[in-house]
C-alpha positions as a Markdown table, in Angstrom:
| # | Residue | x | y | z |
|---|---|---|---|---|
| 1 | Unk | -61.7 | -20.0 | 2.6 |
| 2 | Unk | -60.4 | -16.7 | 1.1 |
| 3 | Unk | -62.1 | -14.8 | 2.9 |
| 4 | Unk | -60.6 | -16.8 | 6.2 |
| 5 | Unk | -57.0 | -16.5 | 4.4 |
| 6 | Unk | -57.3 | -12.6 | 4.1 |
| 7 | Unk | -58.2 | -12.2 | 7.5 |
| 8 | Unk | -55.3 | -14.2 | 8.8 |
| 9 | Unk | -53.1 | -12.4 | 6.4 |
| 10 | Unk | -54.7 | -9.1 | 8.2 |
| 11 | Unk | -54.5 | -10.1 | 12.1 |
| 12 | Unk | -50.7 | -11.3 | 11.0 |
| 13 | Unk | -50.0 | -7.7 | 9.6 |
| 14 | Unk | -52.3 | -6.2 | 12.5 |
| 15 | Unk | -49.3 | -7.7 | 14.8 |
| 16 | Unk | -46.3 | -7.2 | 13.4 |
| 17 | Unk | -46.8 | -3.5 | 13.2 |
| 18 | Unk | -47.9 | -3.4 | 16.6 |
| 19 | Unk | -44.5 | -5.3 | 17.4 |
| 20 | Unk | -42.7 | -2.6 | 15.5 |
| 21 | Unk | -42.6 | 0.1 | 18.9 |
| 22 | Unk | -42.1 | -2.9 | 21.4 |
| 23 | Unk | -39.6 | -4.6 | 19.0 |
| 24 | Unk | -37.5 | -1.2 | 19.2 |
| 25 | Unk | -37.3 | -1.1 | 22.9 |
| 26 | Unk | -36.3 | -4.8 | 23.7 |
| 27 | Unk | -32.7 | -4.2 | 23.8 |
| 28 | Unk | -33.3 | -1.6 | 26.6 |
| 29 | Unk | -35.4 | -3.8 | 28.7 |
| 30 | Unk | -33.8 | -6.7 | 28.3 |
| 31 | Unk | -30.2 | -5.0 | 29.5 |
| 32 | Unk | -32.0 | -3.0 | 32.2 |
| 33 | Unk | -33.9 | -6.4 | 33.3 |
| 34 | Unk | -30.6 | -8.4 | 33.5 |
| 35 | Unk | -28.5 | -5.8 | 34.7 |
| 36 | Unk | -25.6 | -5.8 | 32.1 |
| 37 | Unk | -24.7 | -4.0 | 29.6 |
| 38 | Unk | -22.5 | -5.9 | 27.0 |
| 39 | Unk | -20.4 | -3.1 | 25.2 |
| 40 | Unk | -18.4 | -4.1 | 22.0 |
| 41 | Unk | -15.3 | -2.3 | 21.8 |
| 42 | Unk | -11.8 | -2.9 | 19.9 |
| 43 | Unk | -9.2 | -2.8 | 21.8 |
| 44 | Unk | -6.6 | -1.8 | 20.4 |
| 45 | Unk | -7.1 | 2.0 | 18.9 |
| 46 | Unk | -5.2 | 4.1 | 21.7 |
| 47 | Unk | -6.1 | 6.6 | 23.5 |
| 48 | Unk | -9.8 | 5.8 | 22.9 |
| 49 | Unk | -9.1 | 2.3 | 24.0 |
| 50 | Unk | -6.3 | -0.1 | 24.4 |
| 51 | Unk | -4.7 | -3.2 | 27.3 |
| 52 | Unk | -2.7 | -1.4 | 29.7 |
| 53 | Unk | -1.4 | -4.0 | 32.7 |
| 54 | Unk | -3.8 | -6.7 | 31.1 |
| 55 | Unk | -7.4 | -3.9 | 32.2 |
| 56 | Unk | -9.1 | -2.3 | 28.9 |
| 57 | Unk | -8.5 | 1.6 | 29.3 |
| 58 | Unk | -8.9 | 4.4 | 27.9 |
| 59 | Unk | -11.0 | 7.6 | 26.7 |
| 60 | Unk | -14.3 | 4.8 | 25.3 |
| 61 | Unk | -13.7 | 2.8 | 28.3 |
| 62 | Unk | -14.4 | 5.6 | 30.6 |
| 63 | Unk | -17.2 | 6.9 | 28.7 |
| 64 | Unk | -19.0 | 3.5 | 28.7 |
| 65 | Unk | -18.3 | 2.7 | 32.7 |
| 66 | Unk | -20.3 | 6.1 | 32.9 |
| 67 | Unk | -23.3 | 5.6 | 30.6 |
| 68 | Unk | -23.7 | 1.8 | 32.2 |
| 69 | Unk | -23.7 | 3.3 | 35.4 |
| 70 | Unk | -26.5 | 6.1 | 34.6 |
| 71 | Unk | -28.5 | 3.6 | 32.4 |
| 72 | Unk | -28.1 | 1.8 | 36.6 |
| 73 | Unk | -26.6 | -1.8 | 35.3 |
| 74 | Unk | -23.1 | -3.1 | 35.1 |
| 75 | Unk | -20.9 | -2.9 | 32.2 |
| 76 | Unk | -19.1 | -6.0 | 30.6 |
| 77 | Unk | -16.9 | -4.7 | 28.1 |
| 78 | Unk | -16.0 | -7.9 | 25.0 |
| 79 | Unk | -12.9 | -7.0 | 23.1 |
| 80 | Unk | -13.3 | -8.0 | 19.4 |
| 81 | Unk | -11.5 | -7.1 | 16.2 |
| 82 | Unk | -12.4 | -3.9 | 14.4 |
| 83 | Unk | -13.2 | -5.8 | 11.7 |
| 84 | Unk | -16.0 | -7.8 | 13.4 |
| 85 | Unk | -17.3 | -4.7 | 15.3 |
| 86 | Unk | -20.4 | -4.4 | 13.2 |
| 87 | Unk | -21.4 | -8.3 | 12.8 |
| 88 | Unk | -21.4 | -8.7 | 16.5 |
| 89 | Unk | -23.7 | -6.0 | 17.3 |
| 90 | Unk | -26.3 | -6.5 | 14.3 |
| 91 | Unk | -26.4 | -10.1 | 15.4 |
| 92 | Unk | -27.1 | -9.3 | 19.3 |
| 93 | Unk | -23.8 | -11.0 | 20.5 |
| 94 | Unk | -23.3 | -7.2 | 22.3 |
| 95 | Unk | -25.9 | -4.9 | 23.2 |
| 96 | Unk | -24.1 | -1.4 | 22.0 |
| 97 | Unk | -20.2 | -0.6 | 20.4 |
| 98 | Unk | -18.7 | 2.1 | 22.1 |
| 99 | Unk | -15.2 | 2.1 | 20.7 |
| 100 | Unk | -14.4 | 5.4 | 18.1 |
| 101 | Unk | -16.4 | 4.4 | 15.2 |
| 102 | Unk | -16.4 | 7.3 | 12.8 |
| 103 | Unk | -19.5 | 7.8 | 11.1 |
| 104 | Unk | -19.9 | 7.0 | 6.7 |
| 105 | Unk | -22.8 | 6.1 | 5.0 |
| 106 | Unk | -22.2 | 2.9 | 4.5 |
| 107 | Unk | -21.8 | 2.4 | 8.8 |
| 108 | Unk | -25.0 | 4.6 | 9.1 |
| 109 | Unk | -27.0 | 2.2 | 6.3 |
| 110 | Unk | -26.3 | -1.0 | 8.8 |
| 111 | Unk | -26.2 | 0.4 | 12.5 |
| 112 | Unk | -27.3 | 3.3 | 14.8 |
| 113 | Unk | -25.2 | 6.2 | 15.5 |
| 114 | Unk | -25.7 | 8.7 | 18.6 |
| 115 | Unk | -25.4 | 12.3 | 18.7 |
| 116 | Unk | -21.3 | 13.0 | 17.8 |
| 117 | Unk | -19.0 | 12.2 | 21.3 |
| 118 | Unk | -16.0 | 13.3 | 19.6 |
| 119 | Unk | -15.2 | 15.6 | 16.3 |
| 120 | Unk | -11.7 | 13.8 | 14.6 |
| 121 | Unk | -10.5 | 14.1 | 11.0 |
| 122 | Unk | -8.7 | 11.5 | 8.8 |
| 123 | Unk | -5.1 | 13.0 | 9.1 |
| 124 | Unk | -1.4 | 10.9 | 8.3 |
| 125 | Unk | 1.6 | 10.8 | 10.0 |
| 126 | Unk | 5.5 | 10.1 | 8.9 |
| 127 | Unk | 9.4 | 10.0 | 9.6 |
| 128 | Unk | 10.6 | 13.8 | 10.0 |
| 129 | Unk | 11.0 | 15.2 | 6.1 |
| 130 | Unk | 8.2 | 13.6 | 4.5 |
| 131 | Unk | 6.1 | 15.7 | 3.2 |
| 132 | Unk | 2.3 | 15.5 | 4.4 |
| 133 | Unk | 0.9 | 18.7 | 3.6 |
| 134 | Unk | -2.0 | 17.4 | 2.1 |
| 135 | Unk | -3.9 | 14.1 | 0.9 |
| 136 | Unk | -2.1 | 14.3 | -2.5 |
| 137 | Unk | 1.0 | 14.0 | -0.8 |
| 138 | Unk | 0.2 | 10.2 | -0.2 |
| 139 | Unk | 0.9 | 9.5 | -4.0 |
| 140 | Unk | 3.8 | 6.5 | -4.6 |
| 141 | Unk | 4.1 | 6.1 | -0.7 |
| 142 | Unk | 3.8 | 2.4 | 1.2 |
| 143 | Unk | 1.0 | 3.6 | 3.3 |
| 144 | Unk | 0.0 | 1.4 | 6.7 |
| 145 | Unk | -3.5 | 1.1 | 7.9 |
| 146 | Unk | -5.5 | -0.6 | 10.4 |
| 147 | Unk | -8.6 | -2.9 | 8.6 |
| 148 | Unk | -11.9 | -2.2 | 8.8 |
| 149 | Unk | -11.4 | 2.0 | 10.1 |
| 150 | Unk | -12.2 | 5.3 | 8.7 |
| 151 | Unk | -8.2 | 5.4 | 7.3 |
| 152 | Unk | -8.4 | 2.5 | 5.6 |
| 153 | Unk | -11.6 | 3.5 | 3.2 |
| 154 | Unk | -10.0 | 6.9 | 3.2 |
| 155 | Unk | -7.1 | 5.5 | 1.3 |
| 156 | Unk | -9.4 | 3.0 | -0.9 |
| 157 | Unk | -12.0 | 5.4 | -1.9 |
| 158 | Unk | -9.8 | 8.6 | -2.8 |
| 159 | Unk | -6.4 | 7.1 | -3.1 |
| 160 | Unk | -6.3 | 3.8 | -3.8 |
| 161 | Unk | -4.6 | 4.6 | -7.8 |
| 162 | Unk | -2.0 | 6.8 | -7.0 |
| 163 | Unk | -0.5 | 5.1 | -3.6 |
| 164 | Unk | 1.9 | 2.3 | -4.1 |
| 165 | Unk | 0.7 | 0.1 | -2.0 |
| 166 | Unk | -1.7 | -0.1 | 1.0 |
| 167 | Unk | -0.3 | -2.4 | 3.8 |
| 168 | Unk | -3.2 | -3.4 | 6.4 |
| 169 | Unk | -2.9 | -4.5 | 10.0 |
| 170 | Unk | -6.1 | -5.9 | 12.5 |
| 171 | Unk | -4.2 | -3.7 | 15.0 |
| 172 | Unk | -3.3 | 0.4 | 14.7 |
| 173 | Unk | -0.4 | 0.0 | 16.9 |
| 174 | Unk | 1.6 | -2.3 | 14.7 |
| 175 | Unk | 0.5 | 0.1 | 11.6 |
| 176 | Unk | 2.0 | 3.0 | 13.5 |
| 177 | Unk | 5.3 | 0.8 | 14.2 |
| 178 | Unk | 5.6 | -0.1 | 10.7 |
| 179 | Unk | 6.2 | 3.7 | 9.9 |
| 180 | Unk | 8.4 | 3.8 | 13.0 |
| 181 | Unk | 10.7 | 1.0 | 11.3 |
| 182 | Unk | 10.5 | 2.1 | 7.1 |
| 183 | Unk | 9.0 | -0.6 | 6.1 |
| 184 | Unk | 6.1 | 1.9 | 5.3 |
| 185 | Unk | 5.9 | 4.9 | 4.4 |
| 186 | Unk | 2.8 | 6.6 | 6.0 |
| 187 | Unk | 0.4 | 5.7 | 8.3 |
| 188 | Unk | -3.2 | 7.1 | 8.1 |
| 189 | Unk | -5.9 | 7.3 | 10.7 |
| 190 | Unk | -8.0 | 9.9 | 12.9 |
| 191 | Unk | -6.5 | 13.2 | 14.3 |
| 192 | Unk | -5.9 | 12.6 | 17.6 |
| 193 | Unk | -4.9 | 8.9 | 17.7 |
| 194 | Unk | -2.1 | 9.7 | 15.7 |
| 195 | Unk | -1.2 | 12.5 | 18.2 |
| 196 | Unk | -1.3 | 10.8 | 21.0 |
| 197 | Unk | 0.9 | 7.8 | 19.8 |
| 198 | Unk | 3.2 | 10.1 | 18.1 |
| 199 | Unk | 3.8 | 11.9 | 21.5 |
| 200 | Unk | 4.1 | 8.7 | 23.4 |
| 201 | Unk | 6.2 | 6.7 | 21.2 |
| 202 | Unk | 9.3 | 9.3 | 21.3 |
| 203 | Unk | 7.8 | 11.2 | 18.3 |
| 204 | Unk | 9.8 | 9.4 | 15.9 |
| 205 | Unk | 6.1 | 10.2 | 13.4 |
| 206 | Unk | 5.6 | 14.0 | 12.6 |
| 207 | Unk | 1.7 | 14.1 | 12.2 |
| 208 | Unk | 0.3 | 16.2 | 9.2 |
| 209 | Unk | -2.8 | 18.7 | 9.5 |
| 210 | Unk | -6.5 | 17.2 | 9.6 |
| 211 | Unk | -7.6 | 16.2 | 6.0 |
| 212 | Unk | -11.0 | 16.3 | 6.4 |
| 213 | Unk | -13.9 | 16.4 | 9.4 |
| 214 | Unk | -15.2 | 13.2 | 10.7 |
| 215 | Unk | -17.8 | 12.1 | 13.8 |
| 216 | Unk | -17.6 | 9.5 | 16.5 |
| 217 | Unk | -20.6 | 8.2 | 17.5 |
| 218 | Unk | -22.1 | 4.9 | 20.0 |
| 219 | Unk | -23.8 | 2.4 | 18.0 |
| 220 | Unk | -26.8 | 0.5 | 18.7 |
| 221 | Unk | -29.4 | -2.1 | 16.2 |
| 222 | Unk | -31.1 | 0.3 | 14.3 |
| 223 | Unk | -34.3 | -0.7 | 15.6 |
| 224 | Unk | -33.1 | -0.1 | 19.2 |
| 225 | Unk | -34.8 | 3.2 | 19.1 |
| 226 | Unk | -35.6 | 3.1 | 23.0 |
| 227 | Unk | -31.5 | 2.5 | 23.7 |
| 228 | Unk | -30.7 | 4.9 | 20.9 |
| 229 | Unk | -32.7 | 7.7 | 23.1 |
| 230 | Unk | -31.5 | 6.9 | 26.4 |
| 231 | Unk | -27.7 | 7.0 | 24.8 |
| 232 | Unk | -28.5 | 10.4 | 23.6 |
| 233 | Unk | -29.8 | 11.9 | 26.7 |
| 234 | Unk | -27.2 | 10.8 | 28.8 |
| 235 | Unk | -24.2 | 11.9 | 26.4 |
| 236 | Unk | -26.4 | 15.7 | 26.0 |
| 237 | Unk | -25.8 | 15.7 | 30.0 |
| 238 | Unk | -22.0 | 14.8 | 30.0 |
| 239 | Unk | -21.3 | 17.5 | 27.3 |
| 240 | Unk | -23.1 | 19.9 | 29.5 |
| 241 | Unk | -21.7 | 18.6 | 32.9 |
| 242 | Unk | -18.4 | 19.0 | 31.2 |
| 243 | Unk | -17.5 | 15.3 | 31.6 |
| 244 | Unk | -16.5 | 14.6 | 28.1 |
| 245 | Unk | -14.1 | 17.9 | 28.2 |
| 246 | Unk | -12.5 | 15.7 | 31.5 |
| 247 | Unk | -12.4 | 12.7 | 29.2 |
| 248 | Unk | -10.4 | 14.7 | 26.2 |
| 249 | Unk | -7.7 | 16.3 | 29.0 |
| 250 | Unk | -7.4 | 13.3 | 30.3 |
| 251 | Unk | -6.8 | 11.2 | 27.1 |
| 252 | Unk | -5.5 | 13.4 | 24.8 |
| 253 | Unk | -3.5 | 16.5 | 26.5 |
């Protein structure tokens, strides 16, 4: 009977590492198989994505139609909160997130991240005479952020003591138009979506210089090893076809 037991315990073990390859490409298949790709994405973080006559647009939008339609399947994009970005991909309700998600090691310990699309540091902006000239500058201010983004665990982790309060929204938009009103202070996010909704909104916000460096990345299931590659490969050959230098004039210029 033991000797039976060990053996079963064996041929299980035999199997599951066996799985471990196949496992890894089953998100590939199965979207190639079917298709579709579902894309996470959240909506509301312009210029990398936003609802513009009632159609999803923007920079991630336009990245993702192409990598669907070199992976040869259709993409279906599902809008979720920031917030729920992660849970909806590590439980398989969407195949891949394309939608600005800066890499930390706390994102990199629970999902995939591709080779860098886009370079963006954590930056602030405010009414003309405030004075942003660095990350220290934030002390005593009412600062705005939108939840779950690389701004908001800028402000917690390195600010968090000397800020008077942090004010969070689901949305970045109605962060930014807090500023806009005074009933905050600052708002804080990456580089260039502060940029482009200063210089859209009538640049009532004066954005300050970079604070630090940050990466943008597509996310996968860590195991999806397989998807992982094919994500990589096609984004090596839009940086060299110069389709992602196309994306950033178009989005951010």
């Amino acid at each position: 009977m033991k000797r039976r037991h060990l053996a079963v315990l064996t041929l299980a073990a035999t199997l599951m590492a066996a799985a471990g390859p196949a496992a890894a490409q089953d998100t590939l298949a199965k979207v190639k198989a079917a298709g579709v790709l579902m894309i996470g994405n959240g909506g509301a973080f312009p210029p990398f994505e936003f609802i513009e006559n009632g159609q999803l647009v923007g920079y991630d939008i336009d990245l993702g139609n192409e990598i669907a339609r070199r992976l040869g399947v259709t993409p279906k994009w599902e809008k979720i909160d920031f917030s729920g970005l992660i849970a909806a991909l590590t439980s398989g309700r969407v195949d891949v997130l394309i939608t600005a998600m800066t890499k930390t090691p706390d994102r990199a310990a629970r999902i995939g991240f591709s080779t860098s699309y886009y370079n963006s540091g954590i930056a602030a902006a405010a009414r003309a005479g405030t004075k942003l000239d660095s990350p220290a500058d934030l002390a005593g201010k009412v600062v705005a952020v939108q939840m779950g983004t690389a701004g908001e665990r800028f402000v917690r982790d390195n600010h968090a003591g000397t800020v008077k309060e942090i004010k969070v929204f689901n949305e970045f938009p109605l962060a930014f138009a807090d500023v806009e009103t005074g009933r905050s202070d600052v708002v804080v996010n990456t580089l260039p979506v502060l940029k482009y909704n200063a210089s859209r909104r009538g640049g009532k916000l004066v954005v300050s210089p970079s604070f630090d460096s940050r990466e943008v990345g597509i996310n996968t299931r860590l195991n999806d090893t397989a998807m992982m590659d094919a994500i990589n490969t096609i984004l090596a050959q839009l940086r060299s076809e110069g389709f992602l230098d196309r994306l950033d004039q178009k989005w951010f210029k």
